[in-house]
C-alpha positions, 0 to 999 in steps of 0.5 A: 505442416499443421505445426509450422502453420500454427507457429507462423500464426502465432509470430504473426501476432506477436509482430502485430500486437508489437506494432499495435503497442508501439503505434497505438500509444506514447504516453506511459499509463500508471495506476495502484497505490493512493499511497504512492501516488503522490510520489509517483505523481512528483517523478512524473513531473519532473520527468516531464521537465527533464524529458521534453520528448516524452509526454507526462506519464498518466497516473491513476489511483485507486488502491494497490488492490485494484492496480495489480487487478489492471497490471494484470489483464494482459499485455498491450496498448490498452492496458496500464505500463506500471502498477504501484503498489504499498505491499508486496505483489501476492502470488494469486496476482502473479498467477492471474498475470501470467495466465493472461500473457504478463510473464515477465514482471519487474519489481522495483522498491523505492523506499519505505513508509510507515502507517501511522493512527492519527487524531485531530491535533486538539485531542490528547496524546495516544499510546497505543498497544496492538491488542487495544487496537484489536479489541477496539476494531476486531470482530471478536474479543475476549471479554472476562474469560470468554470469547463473544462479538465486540460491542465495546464502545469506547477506548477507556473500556479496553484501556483505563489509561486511554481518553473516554472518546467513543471509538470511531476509527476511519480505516481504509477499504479493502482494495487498498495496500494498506488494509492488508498491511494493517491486518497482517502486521497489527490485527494480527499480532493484537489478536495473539497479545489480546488472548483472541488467537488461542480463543478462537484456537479453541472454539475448534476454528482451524488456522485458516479460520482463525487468520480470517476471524482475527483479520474481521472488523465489527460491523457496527459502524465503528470501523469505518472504511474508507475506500478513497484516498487519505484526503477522505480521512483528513478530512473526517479527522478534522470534522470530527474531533474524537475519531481516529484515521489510518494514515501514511507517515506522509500524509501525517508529516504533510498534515503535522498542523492539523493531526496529531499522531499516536505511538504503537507500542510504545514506539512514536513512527518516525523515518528513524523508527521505520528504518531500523524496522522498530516501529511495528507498522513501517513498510516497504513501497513498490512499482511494478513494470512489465517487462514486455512493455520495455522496449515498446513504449517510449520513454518507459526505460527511462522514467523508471531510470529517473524514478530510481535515480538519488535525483528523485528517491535520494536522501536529498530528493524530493520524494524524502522531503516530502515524506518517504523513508529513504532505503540504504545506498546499497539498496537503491544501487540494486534496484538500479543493478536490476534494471540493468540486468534485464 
């Protein structure tokens, strides 16, 4: 008796809390990535034109971070539909999601991006190695032999072949998509070519201390976080004219009047470089949708359809005119296809 009582509660709340959803709110509510936002901030447009029964789905900022740390406090009117996200969904998130109700996730790619170092277009051009990169922001270097905190101060120290500008380098805050990626591609890799990996290897740090060591950046004030959007970096790169900034390929293509961008590793970031995956920094961008939210918010279904179509993520779309590297036609069909099957 204890039991069907228990399981009619519990039917009870799912049908109010279906109600609640589907009454308390008509307007798709978006936040994550200041990467995407652009992208998504052009569909949501559009879908306005095209959908005139449907309000212009309401798209908040603020880092990939922070959107997943909103996707996933749990189902309901009061919390956002969809999170975009410059990397991949970590699986201490998904867990935080499904121990707070958001079970059913869907993940969707729309295309890919490169994260580019730009300068102010005036200066000279850049051709950076990762371990420059790393020895120019990492917390610990190797200099001369020996493993110490970094107090470099400009690039020609660790490069002669780089200008003698005084390292300043904006890079974004924690809570976004792009520090990560940054770290796990660059900072990385730039620990292992510059000899710091097998330093610290050595000091008698363990792997997990290791991947944070070389992930660190000094606190000196010469890795600058930004925790804003790209808007903050431009607009220190053109005030300051010696310094660098982490920028979206984009952003920079948007910007190309006023920044000048540096090749890595010998290879300059371009749509043809970030496609064929030979530039070191390129990416794949995401949305993610609750699946609960589906059939309980209108409209929801098919601004994700119209997000996927060729109309908005196609070669000829608006979303690649304005910056984003265009997956295969095979590719944007599975995301379709998966929409589908759910």
């Amino acid at each position: 008796m204890r039991g069907r009582r228990f399981f009619f509660i519990a039917y009870l709340f799912i049908f109010f809390m279906r109600i609640e959803i589907a009454c308390a709110r008509d307007q798709i509510q978006i936040s994550g990535s200041s990467t995407i936002f652009p992208y998504a901030k052009i569909v949501a447009e559009a879908f306005g034109e095209a959908y005139h029964s449907y309000k212009i789905p309401v798209i908040e900022t603020g880092g990939s971070g922070a959107g997943f740390q909103e996707f996933c406090r749990g189902i309901g009117s009061n919390t956002i539909d969809i999170v975009n996200a410059s990397r991949p969904i970590k699986p201490g998130e998904r867990q935080s999601c499904f121990q707070n109700g958001v079970k059913d996730i869907r993940e969707f790619r729309i295309g890919y991006d490169g994260i580019i170092f730009s300068t102010n277009i005036n200066g000279p051009d850049w051709n950076l190695r990762s371990e420059d990169i790393y020895n120019a922001l990492g917390a610990y270097v190797v200099m001369n032999g020996h493993l110490q905190a970094n107090f470099i101060k400009s690039w020609n120290e660790i490069n002669p072949h780089l200008p003698p500008w005084a390292i300043t380098v904006y890079v974004p805050g924690e809570k976004h998509g792009t520090r990560e990626v940054f770290e796990e591609k660059l900072m990385l890799d730039g620990c292992h070519t510059s000899g710091a990996f097998d330093a610290l290897k050595a000091s008698g740090l363990d792997d997990k201390a290791v991947d944070v060591a070389c992930r660190s950046l000094r606190k000196d004030g010469k890795a600058v976080e930004i925790d804003s959007d790209y808007s903050e970096t431009f607009s220190r790169l053109v005030s300051n004219k010696t310094s660098m900034g982490i920028l979206s390929l984009a952003y920079y293509e948007n910007n190309a009047d006023r920044l000048k961008v540096a090749s890595i590793n010998a290879i300059v970031p371009s749509e043809v470089t970030i496609s064929e995956g030979r530039y070191l920094l390129s990416r794949p961008l995401f949305f993610y949708v609750k699946g609960a939210h589906l059939s309980m918010i209108p409209g929801l279904k098919e601004y994700i359809e119209f997000f996927l179509s060729d109309q908005m993520i196609g070669p000829d779309g608006p979303l690649v005119a304005y910056g984003l590297v265009p997956a295969s036609d095979n590719e944007r069909e599975l995301q379709r296809t998966l929409l589908k099957k759910k």
